[in-house]
N, C-alpha and C positions, 0 to 999 in steps of 0.2 A: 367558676374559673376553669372546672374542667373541660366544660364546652367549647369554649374558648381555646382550648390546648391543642380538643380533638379538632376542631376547623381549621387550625392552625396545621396543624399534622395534614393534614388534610390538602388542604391547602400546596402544603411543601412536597407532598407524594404526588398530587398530581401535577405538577410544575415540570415533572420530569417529559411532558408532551409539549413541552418548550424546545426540544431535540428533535421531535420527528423531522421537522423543517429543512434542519442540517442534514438528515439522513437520502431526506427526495432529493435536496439540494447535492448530494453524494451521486446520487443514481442518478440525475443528469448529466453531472461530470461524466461518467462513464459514455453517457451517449454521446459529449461529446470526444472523448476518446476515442468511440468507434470511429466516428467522423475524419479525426486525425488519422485513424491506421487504415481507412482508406484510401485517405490523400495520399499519406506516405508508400502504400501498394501499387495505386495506379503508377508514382511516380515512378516505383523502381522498376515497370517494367522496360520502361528506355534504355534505364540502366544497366539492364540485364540484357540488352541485344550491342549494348555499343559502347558501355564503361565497362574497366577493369575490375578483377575480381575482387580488390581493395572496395573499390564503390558499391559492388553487391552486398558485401560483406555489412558492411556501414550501415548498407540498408535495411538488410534483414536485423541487424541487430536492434535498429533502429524500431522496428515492431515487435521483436519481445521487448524492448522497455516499453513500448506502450501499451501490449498484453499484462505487464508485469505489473503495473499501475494503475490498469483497470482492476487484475486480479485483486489486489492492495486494496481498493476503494469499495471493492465487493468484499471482502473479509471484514474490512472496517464499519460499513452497513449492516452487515448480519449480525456482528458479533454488539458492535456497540448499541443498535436499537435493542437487541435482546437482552443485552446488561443493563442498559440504563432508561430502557420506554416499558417496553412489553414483550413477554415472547410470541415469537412467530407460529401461527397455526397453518401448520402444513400438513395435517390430519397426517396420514400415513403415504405422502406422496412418495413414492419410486425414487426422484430424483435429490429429494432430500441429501444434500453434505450430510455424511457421519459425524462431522466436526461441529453442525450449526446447532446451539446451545450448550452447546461445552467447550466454548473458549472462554475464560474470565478475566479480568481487566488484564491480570498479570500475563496469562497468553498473548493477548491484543498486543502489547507489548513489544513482547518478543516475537512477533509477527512480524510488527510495522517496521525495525530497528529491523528485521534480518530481510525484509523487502528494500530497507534504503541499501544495503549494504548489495545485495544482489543486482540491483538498478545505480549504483552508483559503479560495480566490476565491471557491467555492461557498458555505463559509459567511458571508462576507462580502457575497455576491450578495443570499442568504437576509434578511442585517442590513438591509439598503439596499431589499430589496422590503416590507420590513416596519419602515419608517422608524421609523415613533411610537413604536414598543415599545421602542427602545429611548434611552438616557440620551446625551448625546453624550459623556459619558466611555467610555459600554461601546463605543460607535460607536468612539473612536479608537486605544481596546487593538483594538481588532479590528484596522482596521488597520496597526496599530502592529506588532501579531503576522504579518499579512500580509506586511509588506515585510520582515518579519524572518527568514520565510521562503524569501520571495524572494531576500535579497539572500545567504541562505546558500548556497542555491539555485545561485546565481552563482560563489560563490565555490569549494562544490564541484566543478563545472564546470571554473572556473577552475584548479583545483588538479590536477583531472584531468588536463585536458592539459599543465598544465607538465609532469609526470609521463610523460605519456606520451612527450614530447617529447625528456623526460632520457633514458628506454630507446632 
């Protein structure tokens, strides 16, 4: 019987390379990210000789949320293969993050929750530099979606440290 437990164990510990997939699947997104924040560069440069400063604006903000998204989907990669696959061997590389194997689930967390919250003020930014475009109902889901963000925001936070506080 207890061979059976340990192949079972066994079994359920290596299951965890059921994830890698998602994580390649992660770092493709990412390229195609880049793909987008070129598109969206080439386009603003028109912008930049013959739209107003509202539309630069738009535009550039428009590629930090997709810097911002990419960064997100690289923290999410490092952090969750190394929590939940294997850690990374990066022997003593130079450019090694100080961060990467010391974020745990509960950093991930409060990572991702304060990346939506930053990429959702950007797109809010976006709403507000480009006022007329939009309805003042779309105006107030926006921020309606914003503090909903935020106040979750808070609350995992919140949640976190009682937690932490219980251990």
């Amino acid at each position: 019987m207890k061979r059976v437990e340990q192949g079972l164990e066994r079994f359920i510990f290596g299951s965890r390379w059921l994830l890698a997939p998602f994580y390649v699947g992660l770092v493709a997104a990412i390229a195609l990210l880049l793909w987008k924040f070129v598109k969206e560069f080439a386009g603003l440069l028109p912008v930049l000789v013959n739209g107003d400063s509202g539309d630069v604006m738009a535009g550039v903000l428009t590629l930090v949320d997709v810097a911002l998204v990419a960064n997100l989907l690289l923290i999410i990669v490092f952090a969750g293969y190394e929590n939940f696959v294997s850690k990374i061997d990066t022997g003593d590389h130079v450019d090694r993050p100080e961060w990467m194997g010391h974020v745990s689930f509960s950093d991930l967390k409060i990572k991702v929750i304060g990346s939506i919250v930053a990429i959702s003020g950007i797109e809010l930014l976006k709403a507000f530099v480009n006022v007329e475009s939009y309805t003042n109902e779309q105006l107030a889901w926006k921020v309606g979606l914003h503090l909903t963000f935020v106040v979750s925001g808070v609350l995992f936070a919140l949640m976190d440290r009682m937690s932490a506080k219980s251990h």
